[in-house]
N, C-alpha and C positions, 0 to 999 in steps of 0.2 A: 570501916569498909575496906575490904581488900583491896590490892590494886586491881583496875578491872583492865580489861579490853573494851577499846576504843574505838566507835566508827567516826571519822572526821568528816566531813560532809565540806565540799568546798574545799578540798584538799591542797591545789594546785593553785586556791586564791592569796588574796592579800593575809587574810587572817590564816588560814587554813595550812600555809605553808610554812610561817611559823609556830604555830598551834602544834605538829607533826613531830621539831625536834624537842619542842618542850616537853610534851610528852614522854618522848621518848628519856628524858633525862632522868625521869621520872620511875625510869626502870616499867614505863608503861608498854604494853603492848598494842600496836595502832592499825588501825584494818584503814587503809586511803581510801576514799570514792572518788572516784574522776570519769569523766564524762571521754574525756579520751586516750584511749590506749598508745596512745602513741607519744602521751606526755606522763609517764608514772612519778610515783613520788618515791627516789632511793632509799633503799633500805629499811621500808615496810612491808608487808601486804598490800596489794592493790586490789580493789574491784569495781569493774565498771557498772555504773549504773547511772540512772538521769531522771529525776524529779519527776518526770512526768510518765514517768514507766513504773508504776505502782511493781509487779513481779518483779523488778532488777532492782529496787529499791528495798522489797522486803528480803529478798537472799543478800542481800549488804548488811542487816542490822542481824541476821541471822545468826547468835551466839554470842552475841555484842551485850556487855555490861551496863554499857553508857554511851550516851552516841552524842555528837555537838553540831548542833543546827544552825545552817547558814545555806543561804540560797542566792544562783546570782540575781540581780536586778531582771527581774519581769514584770510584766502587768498584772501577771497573776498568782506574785510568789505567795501570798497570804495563804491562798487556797493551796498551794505545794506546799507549803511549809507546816498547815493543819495536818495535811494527809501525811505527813512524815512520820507527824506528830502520833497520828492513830495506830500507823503500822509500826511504831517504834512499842507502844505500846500493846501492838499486837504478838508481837516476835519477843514479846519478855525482858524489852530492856528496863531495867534497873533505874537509869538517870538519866534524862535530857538535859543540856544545855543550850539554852535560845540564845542563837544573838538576835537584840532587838536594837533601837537608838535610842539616845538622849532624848528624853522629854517626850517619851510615846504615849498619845491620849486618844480616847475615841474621839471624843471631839477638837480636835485639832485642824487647825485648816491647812494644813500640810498634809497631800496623801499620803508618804513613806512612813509619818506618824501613826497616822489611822488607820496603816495595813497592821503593823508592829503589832498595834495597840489589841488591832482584831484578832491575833494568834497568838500573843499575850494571855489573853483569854480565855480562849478555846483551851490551851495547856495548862490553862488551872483547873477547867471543870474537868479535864483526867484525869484518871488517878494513876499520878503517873511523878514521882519524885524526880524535881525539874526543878531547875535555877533561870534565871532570867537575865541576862547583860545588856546594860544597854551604853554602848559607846559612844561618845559625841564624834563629830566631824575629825577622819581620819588625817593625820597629818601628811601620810603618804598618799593620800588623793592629789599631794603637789607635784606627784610624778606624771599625774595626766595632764600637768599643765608644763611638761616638761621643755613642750617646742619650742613656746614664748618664752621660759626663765633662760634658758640657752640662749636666746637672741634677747637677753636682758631686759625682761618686763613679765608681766603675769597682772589679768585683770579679772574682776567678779563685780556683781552688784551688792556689795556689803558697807559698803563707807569705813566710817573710823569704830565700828563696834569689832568685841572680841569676843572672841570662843574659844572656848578651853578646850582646844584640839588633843586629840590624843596620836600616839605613836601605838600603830597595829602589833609591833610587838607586845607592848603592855597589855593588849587586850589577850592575846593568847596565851602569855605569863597566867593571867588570868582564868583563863579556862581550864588550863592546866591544872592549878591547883583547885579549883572549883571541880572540876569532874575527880581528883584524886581524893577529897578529904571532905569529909563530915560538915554539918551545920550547916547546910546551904539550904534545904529543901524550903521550899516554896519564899525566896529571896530574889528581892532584885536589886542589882546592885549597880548604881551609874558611875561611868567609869571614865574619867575626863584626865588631860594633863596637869600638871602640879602650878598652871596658873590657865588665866586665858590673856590670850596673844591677840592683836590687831595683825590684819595683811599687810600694814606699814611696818610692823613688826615682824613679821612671816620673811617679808622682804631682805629688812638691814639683814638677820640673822641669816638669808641664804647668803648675802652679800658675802658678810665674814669669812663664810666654808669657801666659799668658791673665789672668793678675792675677785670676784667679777662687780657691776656697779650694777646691779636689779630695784628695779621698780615697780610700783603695784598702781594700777589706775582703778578708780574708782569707776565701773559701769554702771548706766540704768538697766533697770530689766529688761528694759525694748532692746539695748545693742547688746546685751549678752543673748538673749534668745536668737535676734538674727545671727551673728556671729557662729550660731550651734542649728538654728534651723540647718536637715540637711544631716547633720553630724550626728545628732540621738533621735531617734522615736518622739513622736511629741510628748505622750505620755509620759517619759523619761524628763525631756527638759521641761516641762511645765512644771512637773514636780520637784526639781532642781530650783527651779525660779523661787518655787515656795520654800525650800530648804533655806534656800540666801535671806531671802525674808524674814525667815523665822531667826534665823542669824541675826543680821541688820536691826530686829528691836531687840535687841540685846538678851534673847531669850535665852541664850545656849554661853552665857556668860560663869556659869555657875562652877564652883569646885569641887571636887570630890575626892576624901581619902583613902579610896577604894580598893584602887589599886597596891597603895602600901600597905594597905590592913590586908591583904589578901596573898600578896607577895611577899612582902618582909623587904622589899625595895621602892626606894620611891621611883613617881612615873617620871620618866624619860622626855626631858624638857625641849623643846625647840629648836635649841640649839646642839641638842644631844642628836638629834632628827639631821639638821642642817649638817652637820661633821659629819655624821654616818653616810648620809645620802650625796653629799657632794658630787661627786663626779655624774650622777647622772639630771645634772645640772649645769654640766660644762659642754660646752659642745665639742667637737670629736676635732 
């Protein structure tokens, strides 16, 4: 495959904004999508468009090689993320890449799983050469619990089980060479850190970066949901409660060499995460 052109989708987000320079390392050429003009991504192309505006969404994929699929958190991303899917293959593109998550099933009792799993799907029965990723529990999701690490503690309802968190860089490393190079079509590939980690362990290692003394308490479901009643959508945290859960029996424990068979670098370990991120762990 040549190298193509790129539409990123979620440009401005967690994956999307590193996904942008790797590409571009790449000698790639990268069309940004961003929802606001008034946040572009330097030293791309940018075009605005928005998930639920089918027309500004198919002039995005318009001339596009290969496009990479990522939507924000909605109740209805399934159904945005099909229709991406059809107008991608409407507009002639070449290659999708899905991000999906860890351990996506229809039958899952985890909705986030069972949405993945339903668009999973639908992008197989296209004919439409597509890769599928599925990342476990982002490790920079620690940055939304940045208030409390800063006032030394951070809580969830998970106990002493672990998950093989990953570092969002790794995933875009990933996408990178998955949309530039061969052998991918109709592959999915789980993409996790080079071990899994406890939040007692999540904890010491921010301790170490920051030289601060951080702790992790162990929530029930009841005081974590109060705690966020108010602060997400129920839909959101309800689905969240089931995320932890799915954590919590040790589902998302699993390892995968994913990332180095695909990179040619192994994934970016916890403590690799805590050093980098530090400072927005410290308070001001």
């Amino acid at each position: 495959m040549n190298t193509p052109t790129v539409l990123v989708t979620g440009a401005t987000g967690t994956v999307g904004s590193a996904l942008v320079p790797a590409l571009q390392a790449r000698g790639v050429t990268v069309r940004a999508m961003i929802r606001n003009p008034d946040r572009p991504v330097p030293g791309v192309e940018n075009v605005v468009a928005d998930l639920r505006e089918p027309e500004s969404v198919a002039a995005a994929l318009r001339g596009m090689d290969a496009a990479f699929l990522n939507s924000p958190s909605t109740e209805d991303a399934a159904e945005l993320q099909i229709r991406f899917a059809e107008l991608a293959r409407n507009a002639g593109v070449h290659r999708l890449v899905l991000l999906s998550q860890y351990a996506a099933r229809a039958d899952s009792p985890v909705r986030f799983l069972r949405w993945h799993a339903e668009v999973e799907a639908y992008v197989r029965g296209l004919d439409l050469d597509h890769t599928v990723l599925r990342p476990n529990l982002y490790l920079q999701a620690l940055l939304g619990l940045a208030g409390t690490i800063t006032q030394g503690w951070f809580a969830a309802p998970i106990g002493g089980a672990a998950v093989s968190a990953i570092d969002t860089r790794d995933i875009a490393d990933v996408a990178a060479a998955v949309l530039t190079s061969t052998g991918h079509t109709g592959h999915t590939y789980t993409l996790t850190g080079p071990r899994a980690v406890t939040h007692e362990q999540i904890a010491h290692a921010l301790s170490t970066a920051t030289g601060k003394d951080i702790t992790f308490h162990d929530a029930s479901a009841d005081r974590f949901t109060a705690a966020l009643t108010g602060v997400l959508p129920s839909w959101q945290l309800e689905g969240l409660v089931e995320d932890y859960a799915h954590y919590a029996r040790g589902e998302a424990a699993g390892v995968s060499a994913s990332v180095a068979d695909l990179t040619g670098h192994p994934a970016r370990d916890l403590t690799d995460f805590a050093r980098d991120y530090a400072t927005a762990f410290t308070a001001a």
